[in-house]
N, C-alpha and C positions, 0 to 999 in steps of 0.2 A: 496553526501548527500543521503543519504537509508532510504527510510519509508516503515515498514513492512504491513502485511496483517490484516486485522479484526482477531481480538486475537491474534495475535501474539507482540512479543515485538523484541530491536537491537539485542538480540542472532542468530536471523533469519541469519544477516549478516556477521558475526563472520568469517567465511574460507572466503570470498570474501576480507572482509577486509583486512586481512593479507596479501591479494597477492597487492592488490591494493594500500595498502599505501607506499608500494615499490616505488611508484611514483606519490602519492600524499596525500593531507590530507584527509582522508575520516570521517563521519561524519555518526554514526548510533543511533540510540535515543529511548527512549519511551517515548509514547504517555501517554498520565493522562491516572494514573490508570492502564498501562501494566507494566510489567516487575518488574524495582525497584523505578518505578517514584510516584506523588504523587496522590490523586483522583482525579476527575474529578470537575471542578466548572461550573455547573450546565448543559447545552445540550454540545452537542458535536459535532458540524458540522465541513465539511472541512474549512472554510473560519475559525473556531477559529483553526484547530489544525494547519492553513496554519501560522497563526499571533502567537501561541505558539514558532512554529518553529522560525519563523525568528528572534524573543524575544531570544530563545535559543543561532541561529550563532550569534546574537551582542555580549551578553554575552561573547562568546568562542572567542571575536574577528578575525572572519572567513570572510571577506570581499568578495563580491561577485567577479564574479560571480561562479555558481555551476552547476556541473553536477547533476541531479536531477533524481534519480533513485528510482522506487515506483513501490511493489510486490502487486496484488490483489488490497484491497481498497487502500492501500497506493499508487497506481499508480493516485488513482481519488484525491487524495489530491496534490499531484506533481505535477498533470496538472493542476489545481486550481491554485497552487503557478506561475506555467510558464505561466500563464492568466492574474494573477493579477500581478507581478511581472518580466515582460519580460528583463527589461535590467538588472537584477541579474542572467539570466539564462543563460547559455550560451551551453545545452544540457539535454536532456529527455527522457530516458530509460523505458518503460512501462513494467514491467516485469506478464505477464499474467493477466491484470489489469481490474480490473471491468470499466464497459463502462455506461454512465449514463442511457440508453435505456433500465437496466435487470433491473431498477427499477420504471422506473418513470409508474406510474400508466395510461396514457394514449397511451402508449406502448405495455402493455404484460399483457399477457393470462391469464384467469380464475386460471388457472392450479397455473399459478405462482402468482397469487393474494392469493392462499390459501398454499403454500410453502413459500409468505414473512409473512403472518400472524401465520405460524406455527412454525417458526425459531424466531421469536419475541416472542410468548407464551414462547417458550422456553429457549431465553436469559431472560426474566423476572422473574422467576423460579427458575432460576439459580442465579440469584441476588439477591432474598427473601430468597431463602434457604442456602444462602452461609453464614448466618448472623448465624445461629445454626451448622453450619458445618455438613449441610447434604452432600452437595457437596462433600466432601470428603467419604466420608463411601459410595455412591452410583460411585464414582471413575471419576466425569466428571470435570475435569481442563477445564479451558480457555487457553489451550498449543499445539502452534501447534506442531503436533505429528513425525514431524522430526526431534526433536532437542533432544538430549539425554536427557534420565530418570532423570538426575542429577538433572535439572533445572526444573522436573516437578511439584515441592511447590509451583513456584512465578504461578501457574494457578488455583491455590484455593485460593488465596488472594483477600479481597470482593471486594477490589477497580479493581481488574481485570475484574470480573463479571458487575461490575456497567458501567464499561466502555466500555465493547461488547454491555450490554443491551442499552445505551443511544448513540452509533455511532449507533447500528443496527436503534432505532428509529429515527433516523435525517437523516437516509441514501436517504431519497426522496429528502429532502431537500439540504443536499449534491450534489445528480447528477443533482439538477436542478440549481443549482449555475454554474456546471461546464457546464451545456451546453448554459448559457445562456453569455457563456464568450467565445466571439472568441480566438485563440491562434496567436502568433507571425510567420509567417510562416517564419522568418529569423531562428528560434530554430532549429538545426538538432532533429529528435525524431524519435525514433529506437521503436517497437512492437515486444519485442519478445514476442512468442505464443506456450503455449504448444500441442504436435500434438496428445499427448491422450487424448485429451477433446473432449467430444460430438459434435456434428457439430451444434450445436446449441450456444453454447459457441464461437465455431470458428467466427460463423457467425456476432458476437459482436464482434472478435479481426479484422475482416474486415472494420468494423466501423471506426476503431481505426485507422486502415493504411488512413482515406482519411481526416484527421483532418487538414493537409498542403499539402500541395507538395513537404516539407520538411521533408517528415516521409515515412519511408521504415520499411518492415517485414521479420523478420527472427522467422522462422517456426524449433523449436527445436522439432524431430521428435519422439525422442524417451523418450520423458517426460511429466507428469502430470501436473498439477496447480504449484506445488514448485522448477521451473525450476532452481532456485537459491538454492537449495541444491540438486537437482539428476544433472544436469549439470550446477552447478557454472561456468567452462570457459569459456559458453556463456557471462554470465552476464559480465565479465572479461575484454573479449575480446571486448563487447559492447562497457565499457565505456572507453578501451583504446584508441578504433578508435577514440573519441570524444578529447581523451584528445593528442593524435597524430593530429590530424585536426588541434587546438587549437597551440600546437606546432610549427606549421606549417604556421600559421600564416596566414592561407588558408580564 
């Protein structure tokens, strides 16, 4: 099961997929308001997009349990889901994943007190003005910029904008759900981390390694934040381990 990153939508997962369902069912989606889904009904926390989802696997009747794979914010909703839902999980993948610490206000620095209030101005803007199609003529989508030009229209669609600007504002709210939820430490959970991130970034994917005693770090060295499109085989080879474990009966 793959939940993409803040503005991104399941195109994200697309080349992972393909190789993955080779050997099993896999499961990529969007979120209200991304991709081709519908908009948003009213705030947007991880606890609603955790209960969207699993509304979604009944529907697909997809019975537990799941390997649980989450890129950026979608990692802090995965782990939400593997909190609140531990006998459905049976593995969790963080793939360069936001950590609840780079938000929560009692945490972090002046600096970044005035970089989350500047990135909010500016999903809000982006929201108000998508309505007359400024967005488009000044050229800024809600698209993350690895995925081919093809599918660059579904990032000016206003239910896309509405839905960065209202996760972006419940994002406190969000990491303070997820921390205030211990995890299973029976779950295997894998951190992969990208090694061209600031060390300040890193320093938050260290966090992340000590959530159990069942969670180990693989450090992809030669990649940015979208580890899962400059080296996809990591992500591959993650969830195969998990689903060879599983196999195994181990």
């Amino acid at each position: 099961m793959f939940d993409s990153g803040l503005g991104s939508c399941s195109l994200d997962w697309s080349h992972i997929q393909s190789e993955l369902s080779k050997h099993a069912a896999t499961v990529a989606y969007d979120r209200a308001g991304y991709g081709w889904s519908y908009k948003n009904r009213g705030s947007a926390t991880s606890k609603e997009i955790v209960e969207d989802l699993r509304d979604l696997l009944k529907q697909l009747n997809l019975e537990p349990s799941y390997i649980l794979v989450g890129h950026s914010f979608g990692g802090l909703n995965m782990r939400l889901f593997a909190q609140l839902y531990p006998k459905e999980v049976s593995g969790l993948i963080l793939v360069d994943s936001t950590n609840e610490y780079q938000f929560l206000p009692e945490y972090i620095d002046e600096r970044w007190r005035r970089e989350y209030t500047r990135y909010l101005k500016s999903y809000r803007l982006g929201y108000l003005f998508s309505i007359p199609g400024i967005t488009r003529f000044i050229n800024r989508p809600v698209w993350n910029r690895s995925l081919p030009l093809t599918f660059k229209p579904l990032g000016f669609r206003r239910n896309a904008y509405e839905a960065l600007y209202k996760k972006y504002m419940s994002i406190i709210v969000s990491c303070r759900m997820v921390k205030d939820q211990g995890i299973n430490k029976d779950i295997p959970i894998t951190v992969l981390t990208a090694g061209k991130m600031n060390e300040s970034w890193k320093e938050g994917q260290q966090k992340l390694t000590k959530l159990s005693p069942n969670t180990r770090q693989i450090i992809a060295q030669d990649s940015y934040h979208n580890i899962h499109f400059e080296h996809p085989e990591i992500v591959v080879k993650a969830v195969m381990e998990i689903l060879n474990f599983e196999a195994r009966g181990d």
